[in-house]
N, CA, C and O atoms as a GROMACS GRO file, in nm:
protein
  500
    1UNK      N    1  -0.832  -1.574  -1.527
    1UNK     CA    2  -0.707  -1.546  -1.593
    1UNK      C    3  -0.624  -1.449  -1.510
    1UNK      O    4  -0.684  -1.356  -1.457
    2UNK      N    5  -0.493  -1.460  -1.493
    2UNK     CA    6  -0.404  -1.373  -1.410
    2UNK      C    7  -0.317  -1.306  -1.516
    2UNK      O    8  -0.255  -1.349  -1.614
    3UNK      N    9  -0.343  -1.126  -1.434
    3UNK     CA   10  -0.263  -1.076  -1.510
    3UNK      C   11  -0.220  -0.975  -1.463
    3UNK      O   12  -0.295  -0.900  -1.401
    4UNK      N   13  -0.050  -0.936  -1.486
    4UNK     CA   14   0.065  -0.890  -1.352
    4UNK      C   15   0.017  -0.774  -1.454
    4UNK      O   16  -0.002  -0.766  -1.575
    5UNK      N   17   0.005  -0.666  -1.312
    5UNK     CA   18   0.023  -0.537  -1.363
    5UNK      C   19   0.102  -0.469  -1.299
    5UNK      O   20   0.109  -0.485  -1.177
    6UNK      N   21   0.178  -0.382  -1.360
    6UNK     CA   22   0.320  -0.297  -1.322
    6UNK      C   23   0.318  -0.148  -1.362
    6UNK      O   24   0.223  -0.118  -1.434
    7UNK      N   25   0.402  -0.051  -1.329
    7UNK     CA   26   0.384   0.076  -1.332
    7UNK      C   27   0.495   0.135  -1.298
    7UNK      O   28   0.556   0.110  -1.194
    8UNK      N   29   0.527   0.213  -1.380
    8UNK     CA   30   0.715   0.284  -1.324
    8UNK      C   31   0.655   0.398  -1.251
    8UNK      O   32   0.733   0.492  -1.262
    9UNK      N   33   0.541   0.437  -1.173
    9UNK     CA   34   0.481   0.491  -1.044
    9UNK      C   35   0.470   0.499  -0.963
    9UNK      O   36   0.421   0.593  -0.900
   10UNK      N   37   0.539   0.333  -0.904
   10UNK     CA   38   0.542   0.288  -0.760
   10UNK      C   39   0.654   0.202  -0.779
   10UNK      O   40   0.682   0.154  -0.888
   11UNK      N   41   0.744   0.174  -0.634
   11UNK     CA   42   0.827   0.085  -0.644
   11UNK      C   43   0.849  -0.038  -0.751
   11UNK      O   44   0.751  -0.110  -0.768
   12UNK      N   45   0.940  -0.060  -0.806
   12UNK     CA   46   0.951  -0.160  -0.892
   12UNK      C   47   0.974  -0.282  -0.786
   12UNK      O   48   1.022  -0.254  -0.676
   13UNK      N   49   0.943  -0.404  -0.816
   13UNK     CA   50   0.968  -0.563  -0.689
   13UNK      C   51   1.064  -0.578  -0.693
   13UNK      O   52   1.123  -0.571  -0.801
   14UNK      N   53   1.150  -0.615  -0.533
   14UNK     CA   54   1.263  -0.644  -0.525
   14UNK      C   55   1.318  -0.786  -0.474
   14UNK      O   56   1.433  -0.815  -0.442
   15UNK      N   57   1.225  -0.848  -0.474
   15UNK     CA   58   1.203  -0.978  -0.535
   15UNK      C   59   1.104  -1.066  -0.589
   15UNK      O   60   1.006  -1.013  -0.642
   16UNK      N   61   1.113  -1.219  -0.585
   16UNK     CA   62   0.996  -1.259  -0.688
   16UNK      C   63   0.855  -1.252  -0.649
   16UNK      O   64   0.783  -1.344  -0.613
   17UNK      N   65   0.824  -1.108  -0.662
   17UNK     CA   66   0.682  -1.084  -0.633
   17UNK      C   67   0.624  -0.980  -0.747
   17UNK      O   68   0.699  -0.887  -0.779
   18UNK      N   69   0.508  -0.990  -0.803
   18UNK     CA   70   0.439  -0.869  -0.880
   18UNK      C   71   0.395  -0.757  -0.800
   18UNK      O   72   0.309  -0.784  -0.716
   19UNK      N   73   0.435  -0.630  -0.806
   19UNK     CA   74   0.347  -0.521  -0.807
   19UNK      C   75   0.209  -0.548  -0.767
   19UNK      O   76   0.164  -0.481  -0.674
   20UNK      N   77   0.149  -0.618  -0.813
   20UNK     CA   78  -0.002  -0.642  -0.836
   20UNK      C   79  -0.027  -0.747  -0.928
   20UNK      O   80   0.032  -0.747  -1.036
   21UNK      N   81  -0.118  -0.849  -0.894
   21UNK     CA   82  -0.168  -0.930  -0.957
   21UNK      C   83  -0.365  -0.936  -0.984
   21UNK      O   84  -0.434  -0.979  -0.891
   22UNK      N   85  -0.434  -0.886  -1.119
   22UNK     CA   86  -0.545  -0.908  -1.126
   22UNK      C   87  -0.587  -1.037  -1.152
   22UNK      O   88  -0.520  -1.113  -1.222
   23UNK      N   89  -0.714  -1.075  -1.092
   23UNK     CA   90  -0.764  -1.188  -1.163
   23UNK      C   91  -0.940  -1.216  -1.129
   23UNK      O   92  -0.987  -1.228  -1.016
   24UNK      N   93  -1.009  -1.222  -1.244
   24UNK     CA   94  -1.124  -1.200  -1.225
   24UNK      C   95  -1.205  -1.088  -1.147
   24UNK      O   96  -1.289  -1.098  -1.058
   25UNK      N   97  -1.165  -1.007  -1.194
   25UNK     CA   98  -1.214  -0.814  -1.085
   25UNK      C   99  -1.155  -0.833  -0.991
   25UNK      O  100  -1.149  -0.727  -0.929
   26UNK      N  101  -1.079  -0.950  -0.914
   26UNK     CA  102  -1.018  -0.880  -0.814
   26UNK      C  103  -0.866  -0.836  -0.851
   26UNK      O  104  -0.804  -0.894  -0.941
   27UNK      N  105  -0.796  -0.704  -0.756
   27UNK     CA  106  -0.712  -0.663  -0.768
   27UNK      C  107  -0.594  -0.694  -0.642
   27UNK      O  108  -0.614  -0.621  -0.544
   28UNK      N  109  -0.482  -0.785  -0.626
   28UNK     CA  110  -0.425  -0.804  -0.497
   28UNK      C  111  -0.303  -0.747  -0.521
   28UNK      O  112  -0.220  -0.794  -0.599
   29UNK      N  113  -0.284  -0.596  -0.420
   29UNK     CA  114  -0.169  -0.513  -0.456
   29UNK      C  115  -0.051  -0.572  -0.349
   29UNK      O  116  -0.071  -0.593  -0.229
   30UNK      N  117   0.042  -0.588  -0.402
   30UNK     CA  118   0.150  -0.679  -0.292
   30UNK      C  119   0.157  -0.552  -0.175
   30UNK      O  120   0.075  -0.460  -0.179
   31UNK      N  121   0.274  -0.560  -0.064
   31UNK     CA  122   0.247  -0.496   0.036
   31UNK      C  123   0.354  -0.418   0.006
   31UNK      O  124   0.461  -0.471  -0.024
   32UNK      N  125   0.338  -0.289   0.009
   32UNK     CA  126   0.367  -0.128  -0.034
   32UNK      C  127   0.413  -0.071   0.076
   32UNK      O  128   0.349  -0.029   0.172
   33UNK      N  129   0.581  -0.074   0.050
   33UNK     CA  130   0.665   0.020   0.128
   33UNK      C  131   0.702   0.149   0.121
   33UNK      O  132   0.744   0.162   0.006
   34UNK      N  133   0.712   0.263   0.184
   34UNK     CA  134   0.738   0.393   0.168
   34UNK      C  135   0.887   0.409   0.045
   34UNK      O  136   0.997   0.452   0.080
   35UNK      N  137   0.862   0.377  -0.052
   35UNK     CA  138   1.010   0.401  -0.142
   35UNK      C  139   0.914   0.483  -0.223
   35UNK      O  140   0.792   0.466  -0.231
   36UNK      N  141   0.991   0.577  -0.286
   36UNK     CA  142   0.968   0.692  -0.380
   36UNK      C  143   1.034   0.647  -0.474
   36UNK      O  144   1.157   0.643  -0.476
   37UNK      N  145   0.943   0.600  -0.582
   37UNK     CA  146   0.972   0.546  -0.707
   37UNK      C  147   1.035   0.648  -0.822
   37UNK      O  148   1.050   0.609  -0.937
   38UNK      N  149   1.068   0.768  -0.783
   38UNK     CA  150   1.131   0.827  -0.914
   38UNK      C  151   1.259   0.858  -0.813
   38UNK      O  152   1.333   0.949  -0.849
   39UNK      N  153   1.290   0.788  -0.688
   39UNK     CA  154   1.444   0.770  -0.655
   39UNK      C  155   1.498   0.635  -0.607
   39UNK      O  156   1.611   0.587  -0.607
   40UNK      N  157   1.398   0.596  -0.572
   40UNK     CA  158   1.446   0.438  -0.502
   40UNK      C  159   1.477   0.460  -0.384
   40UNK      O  160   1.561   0.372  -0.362
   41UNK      N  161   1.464   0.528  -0.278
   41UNK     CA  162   1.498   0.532  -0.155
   41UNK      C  163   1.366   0.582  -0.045
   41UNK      O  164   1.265   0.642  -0.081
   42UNK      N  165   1.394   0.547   0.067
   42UNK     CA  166   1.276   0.552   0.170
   42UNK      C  167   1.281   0.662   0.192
   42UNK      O  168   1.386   0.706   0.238
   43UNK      N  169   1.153   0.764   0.162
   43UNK     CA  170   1.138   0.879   0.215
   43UNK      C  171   1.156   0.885   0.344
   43UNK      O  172   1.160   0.793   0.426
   44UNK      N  173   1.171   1.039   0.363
   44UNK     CA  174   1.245   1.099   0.495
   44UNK      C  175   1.104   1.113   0.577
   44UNK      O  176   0.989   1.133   0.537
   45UNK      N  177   1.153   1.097   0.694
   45UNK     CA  178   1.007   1.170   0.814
   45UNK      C  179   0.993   1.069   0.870
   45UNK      O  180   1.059   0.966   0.854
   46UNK      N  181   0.893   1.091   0.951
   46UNK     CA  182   0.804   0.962   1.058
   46UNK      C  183   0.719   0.853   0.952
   46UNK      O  184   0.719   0.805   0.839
   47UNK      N  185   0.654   0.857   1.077
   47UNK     CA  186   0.526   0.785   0.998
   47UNK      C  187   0.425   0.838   0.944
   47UNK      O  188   0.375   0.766   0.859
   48UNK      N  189   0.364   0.954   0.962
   48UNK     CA  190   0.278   1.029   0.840
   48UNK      C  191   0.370   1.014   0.684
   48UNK      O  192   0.349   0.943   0.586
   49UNK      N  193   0.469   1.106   0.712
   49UNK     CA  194   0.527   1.016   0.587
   49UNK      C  195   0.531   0.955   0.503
   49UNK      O  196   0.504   0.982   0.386
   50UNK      N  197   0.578   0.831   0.565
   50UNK     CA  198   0.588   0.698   0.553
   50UNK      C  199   0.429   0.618   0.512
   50UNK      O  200   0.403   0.553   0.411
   51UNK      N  201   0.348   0.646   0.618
   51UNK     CA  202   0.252   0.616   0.523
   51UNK      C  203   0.132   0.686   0.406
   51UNK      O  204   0.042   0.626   0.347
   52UNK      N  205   0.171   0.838   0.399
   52UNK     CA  206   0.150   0.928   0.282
   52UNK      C  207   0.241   0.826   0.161
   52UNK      O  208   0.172   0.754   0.089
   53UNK      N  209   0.349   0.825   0.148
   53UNK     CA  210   0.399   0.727  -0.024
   53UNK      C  211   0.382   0.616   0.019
   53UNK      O  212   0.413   0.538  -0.070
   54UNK      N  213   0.348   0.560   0.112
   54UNK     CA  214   0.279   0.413   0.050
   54UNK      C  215   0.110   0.394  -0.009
   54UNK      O  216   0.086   0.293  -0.076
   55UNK      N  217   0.026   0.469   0.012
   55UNK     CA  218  -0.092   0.524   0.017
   55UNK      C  219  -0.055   0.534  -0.169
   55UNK      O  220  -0.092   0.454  -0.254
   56UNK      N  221   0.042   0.678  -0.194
   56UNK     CA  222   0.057   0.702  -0.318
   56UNK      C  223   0.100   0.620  -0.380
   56UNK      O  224   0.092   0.634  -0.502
   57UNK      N  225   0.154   0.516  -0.336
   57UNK     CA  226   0.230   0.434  -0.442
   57UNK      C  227   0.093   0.291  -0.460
   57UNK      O  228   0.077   0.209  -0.550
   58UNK      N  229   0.027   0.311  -0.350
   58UNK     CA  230  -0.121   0.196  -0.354
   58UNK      C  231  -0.194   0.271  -0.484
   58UNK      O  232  -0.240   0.194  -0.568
   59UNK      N  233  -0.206   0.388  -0.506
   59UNK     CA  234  -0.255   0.504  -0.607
   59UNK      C  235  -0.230   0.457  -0.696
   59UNK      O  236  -0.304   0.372  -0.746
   60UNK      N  237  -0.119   0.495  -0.748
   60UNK     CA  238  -0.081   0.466  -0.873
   60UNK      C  239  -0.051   0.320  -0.905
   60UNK      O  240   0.015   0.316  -1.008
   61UNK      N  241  -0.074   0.199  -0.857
   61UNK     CA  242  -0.088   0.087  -0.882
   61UNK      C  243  -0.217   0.033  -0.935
   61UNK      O  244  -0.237  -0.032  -1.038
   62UNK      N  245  -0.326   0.087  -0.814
   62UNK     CA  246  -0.507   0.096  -0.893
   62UNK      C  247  -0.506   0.162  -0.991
   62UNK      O  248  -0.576   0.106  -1.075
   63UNK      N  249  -0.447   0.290  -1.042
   63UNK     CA  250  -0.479   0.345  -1.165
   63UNK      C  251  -0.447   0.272  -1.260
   63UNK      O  252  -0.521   0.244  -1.354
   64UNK      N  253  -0.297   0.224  -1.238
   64UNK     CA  254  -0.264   0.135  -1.367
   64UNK      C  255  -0.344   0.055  -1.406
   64UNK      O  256  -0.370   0.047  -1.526
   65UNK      N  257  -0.398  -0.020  -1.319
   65UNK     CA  258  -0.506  -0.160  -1.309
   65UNK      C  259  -0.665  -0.116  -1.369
   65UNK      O  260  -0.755  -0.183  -1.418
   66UNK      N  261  -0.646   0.070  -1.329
   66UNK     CA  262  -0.824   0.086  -1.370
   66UNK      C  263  -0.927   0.061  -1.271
   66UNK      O  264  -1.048   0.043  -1.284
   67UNK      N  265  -0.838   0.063  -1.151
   67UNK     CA  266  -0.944   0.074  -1.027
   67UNK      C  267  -0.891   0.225  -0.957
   67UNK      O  268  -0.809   0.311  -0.989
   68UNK      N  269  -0.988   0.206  -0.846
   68UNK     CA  270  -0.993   0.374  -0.748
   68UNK      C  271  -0.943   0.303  -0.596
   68UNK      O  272  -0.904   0.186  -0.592
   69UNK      N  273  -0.949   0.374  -0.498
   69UNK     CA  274  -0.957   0.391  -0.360
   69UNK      C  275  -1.107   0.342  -0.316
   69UNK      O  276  -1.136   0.284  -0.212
   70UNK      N  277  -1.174   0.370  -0.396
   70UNK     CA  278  -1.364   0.393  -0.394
   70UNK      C  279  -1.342   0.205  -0.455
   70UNK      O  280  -1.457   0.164  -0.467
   71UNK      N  281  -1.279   0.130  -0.480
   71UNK     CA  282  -1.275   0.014  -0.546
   71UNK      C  283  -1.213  -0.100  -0.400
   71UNK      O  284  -1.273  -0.203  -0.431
   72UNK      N  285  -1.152  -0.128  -0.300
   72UNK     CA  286  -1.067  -0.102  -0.201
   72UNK      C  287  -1.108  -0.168  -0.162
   72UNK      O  288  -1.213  -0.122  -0.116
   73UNK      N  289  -1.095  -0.345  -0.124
   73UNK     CA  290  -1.250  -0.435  -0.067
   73UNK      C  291  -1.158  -0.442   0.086
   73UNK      O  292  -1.218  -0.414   0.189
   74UNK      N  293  -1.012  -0.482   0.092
   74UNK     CA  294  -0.992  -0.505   0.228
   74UNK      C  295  -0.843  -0.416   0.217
   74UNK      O  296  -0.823  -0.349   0.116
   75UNK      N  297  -0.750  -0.420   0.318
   75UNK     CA  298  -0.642  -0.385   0.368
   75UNK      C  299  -0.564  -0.431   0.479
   75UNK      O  300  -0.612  -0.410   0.590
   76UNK      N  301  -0.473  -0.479   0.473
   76UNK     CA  302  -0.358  -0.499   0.587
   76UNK      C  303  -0.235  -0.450   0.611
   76UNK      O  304  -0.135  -0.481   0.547
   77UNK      N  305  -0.241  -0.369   0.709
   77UNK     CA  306  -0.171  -0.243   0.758
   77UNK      C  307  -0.081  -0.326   0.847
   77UNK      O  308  -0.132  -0.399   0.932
   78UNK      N  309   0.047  -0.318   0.832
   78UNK     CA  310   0.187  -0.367   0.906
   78UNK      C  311   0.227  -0.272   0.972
   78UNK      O  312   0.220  -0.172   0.901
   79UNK      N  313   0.273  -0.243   1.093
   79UNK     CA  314   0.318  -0.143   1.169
   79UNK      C  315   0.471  -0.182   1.282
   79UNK      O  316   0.480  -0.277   1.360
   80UNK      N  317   0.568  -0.082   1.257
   80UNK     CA  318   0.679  -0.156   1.316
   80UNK      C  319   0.632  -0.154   1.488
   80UNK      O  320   0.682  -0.234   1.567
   81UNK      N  321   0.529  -0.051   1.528
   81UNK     CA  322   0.538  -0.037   1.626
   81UNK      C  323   0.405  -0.015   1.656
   81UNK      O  324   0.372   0.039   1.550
   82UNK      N  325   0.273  -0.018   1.744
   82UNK     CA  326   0.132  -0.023   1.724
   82UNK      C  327   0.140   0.123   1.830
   82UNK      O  328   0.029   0.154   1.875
   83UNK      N  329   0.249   0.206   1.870
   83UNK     CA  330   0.251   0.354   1.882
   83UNK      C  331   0.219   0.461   1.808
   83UNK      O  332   0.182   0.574   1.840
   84UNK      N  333   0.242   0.399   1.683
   84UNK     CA  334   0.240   0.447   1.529
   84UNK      C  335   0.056   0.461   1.495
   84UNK      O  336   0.028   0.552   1.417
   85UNK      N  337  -0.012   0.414   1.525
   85UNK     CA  338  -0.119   0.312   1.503
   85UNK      C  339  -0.212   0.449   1.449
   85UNK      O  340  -0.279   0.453   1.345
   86UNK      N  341  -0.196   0.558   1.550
   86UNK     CA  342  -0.323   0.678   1.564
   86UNK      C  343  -0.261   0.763   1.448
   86UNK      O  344  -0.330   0.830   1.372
   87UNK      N  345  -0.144   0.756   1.443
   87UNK     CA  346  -0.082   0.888   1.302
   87UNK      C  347  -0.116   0.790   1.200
   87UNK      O  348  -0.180   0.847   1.111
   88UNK      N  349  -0.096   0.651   1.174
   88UNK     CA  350  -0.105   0.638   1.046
   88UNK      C  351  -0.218   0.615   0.999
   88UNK      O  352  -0.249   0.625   0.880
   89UNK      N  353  -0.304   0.572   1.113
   89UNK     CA  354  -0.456   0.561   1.071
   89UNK      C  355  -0.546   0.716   1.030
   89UNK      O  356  -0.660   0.724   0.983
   90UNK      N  357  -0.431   0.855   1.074
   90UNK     CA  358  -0.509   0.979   1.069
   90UNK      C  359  -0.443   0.997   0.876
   90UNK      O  360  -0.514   1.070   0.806
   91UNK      N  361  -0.332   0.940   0.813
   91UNK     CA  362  -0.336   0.980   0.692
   91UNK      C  363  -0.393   0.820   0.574
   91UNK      O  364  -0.382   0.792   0.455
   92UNK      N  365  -0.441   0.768   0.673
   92UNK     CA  366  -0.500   0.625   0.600
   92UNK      C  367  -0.597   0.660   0.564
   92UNK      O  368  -0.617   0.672   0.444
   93UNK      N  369  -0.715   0.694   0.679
   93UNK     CA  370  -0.826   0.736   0.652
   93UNK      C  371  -0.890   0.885   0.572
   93UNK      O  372  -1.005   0.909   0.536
   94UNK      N  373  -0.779   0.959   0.564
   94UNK     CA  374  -0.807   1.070   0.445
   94UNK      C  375  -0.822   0.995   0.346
   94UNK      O  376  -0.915   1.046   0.283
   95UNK      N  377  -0.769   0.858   0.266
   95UNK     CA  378  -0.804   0.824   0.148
   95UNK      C  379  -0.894   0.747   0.116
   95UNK      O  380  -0.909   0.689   0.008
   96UNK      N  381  -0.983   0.739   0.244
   96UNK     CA  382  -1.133   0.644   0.233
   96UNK      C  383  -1.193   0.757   0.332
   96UNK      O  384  -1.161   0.752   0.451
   97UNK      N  385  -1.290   0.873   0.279
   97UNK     CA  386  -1.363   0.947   0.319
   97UNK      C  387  -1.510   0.919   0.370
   97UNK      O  388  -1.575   0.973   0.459
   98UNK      N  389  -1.541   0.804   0.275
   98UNK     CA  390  -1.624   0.750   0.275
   98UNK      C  391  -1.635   0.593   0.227
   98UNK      O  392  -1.574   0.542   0.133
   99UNK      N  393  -1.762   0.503   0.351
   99UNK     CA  394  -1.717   0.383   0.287
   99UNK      C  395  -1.589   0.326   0.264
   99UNK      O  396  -1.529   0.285   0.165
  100UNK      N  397  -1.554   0.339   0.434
  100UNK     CA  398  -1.356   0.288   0.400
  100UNK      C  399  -1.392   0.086   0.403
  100UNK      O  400  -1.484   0.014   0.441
  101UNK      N  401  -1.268   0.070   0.344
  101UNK     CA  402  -1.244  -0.122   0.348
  101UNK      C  403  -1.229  -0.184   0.479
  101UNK      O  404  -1.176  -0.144   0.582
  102UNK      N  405  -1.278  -0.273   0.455
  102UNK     CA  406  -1.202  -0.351   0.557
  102UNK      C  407  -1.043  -0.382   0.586
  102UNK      O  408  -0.955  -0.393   0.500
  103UNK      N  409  -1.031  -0.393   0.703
  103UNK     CA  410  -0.911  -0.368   0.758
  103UNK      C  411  -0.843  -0.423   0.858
  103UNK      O  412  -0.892  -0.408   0.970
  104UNK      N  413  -0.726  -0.492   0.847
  104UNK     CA  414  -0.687  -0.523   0.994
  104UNK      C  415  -0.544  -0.491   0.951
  104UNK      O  416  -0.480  -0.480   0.846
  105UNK      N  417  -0.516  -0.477   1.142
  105UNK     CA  418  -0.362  -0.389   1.115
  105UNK      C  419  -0.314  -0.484   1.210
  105UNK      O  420  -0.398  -0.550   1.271
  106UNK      N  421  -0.132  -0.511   1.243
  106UNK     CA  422  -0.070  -0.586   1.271
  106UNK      C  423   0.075  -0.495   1.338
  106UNK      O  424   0.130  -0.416   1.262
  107UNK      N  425   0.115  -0.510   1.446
  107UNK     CA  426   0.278  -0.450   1.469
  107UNK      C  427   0.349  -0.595   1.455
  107UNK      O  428   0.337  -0.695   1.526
  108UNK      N  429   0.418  -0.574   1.350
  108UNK     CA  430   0.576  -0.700   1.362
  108UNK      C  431   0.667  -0.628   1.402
  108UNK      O  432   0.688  -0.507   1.413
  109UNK      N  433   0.756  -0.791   1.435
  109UNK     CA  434   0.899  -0.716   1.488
  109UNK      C  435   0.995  -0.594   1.419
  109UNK      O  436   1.046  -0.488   1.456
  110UNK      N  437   0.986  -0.684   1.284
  110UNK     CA  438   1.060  -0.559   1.141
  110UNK      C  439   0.994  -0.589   1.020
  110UNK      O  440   0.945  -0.693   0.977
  111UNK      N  441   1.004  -0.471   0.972
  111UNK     CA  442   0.946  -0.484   0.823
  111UNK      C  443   1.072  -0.485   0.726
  111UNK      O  444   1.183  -0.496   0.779
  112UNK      N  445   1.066  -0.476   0.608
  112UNK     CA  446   1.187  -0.433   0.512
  112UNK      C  447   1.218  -0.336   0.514
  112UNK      O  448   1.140  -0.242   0.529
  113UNK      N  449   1.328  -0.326   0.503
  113UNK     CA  450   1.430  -0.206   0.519
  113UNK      C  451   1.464  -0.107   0.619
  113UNK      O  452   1.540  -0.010   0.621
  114UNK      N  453   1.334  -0.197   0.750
  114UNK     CA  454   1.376  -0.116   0.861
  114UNK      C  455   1.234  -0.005   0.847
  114UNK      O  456   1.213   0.083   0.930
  115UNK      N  457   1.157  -0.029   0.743
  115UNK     CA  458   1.031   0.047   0.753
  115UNK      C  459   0.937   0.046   0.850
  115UNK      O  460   0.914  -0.047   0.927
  116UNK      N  461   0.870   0.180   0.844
  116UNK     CA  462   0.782   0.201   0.970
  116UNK      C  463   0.614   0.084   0.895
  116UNK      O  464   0.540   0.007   0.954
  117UNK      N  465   0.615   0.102   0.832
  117UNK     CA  466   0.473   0.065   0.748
  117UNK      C  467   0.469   0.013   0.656
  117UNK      O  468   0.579   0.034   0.604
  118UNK      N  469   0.410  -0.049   0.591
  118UNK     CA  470   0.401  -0.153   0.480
  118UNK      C  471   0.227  -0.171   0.499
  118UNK      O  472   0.160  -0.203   0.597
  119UNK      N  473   0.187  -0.130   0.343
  119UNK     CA  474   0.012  -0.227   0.341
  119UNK      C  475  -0.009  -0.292   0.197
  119UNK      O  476   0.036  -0.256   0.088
  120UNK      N  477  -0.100  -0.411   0.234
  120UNK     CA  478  -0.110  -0.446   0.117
  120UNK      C  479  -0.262  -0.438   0.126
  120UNK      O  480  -0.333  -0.419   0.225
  121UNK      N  481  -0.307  -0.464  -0.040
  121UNK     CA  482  -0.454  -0.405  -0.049
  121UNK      C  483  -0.525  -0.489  -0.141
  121UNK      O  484  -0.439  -0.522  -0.223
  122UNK      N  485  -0.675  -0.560  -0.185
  122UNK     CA  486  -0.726  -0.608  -0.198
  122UNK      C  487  -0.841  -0.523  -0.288
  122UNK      O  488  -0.894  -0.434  -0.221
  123UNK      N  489  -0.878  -0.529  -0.394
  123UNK     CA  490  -1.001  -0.412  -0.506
  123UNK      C  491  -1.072  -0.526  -0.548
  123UNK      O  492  -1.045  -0.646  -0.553
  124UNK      N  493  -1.172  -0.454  -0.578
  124UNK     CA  494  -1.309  -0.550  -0.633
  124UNK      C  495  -1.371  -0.466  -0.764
  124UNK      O  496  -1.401  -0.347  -0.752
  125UNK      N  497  -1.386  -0.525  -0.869
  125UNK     CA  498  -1.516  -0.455  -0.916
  125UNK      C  499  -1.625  -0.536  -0.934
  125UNK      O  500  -1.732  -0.487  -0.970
   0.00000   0.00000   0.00000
């Protein structure tokens, strides 16, 4: 059974895509851009930054859902530029201390809005 879960915590979709879709324990969080959901606009800074509120906004999407970080089966990390690669992997990996997911990361040409980062994420229970 599929079922859209949403959260005025993290970006609202800005097009026809869910927030997150559960179905059968798994959790597939769409791919999470640096917007700060209590303004709507791309936080300021680099890429620590940039990928600090997407991280938070992956947060508060598992909570809604009733999963953790500790829940986290894979990840795909978008990068505008694979220069980026060592800063964002140094505030990625603060949120898997232990037992991090699987992972593969990617540089495209552009992301939305001209963002440095974008990930989308994958939970199990």
């Amino acid at each position: 059974m599929k079922k859209v879960v949403h959260t005025q915590n993290a970006p609202a979709a800005v097009g026809p895509y869910s927030q997150a879709i559960e179905s059968n324990g798994l959790l597939f969080i769409s791919g999470q851009i640096p917007i700060d959901p209590a303004t709507g606009k791309i936080v300021e800074g680099g890429i620590k930054e940039q990928t600090k509120q997407v991280m938070e906004n992956i947060r508060h999407i598992l909570d809604e859902a009733g999963y953790g970080f500790k829940d986290v089966l894979k990840s795909t990390c978008l990068l505008s530029d694979m220069d980026n690669f060592k800063a964002m992997n140094e505030i990625y990996g603060s949120y898997y201390p232990i037992d991090p997911p699987a992972r593969a990361a990617f540089a495209v040409k552009t992301l939305p809005l001209n963002v440095l980062v974008e990930i989308e994420t994958i939970a199990g229970k």
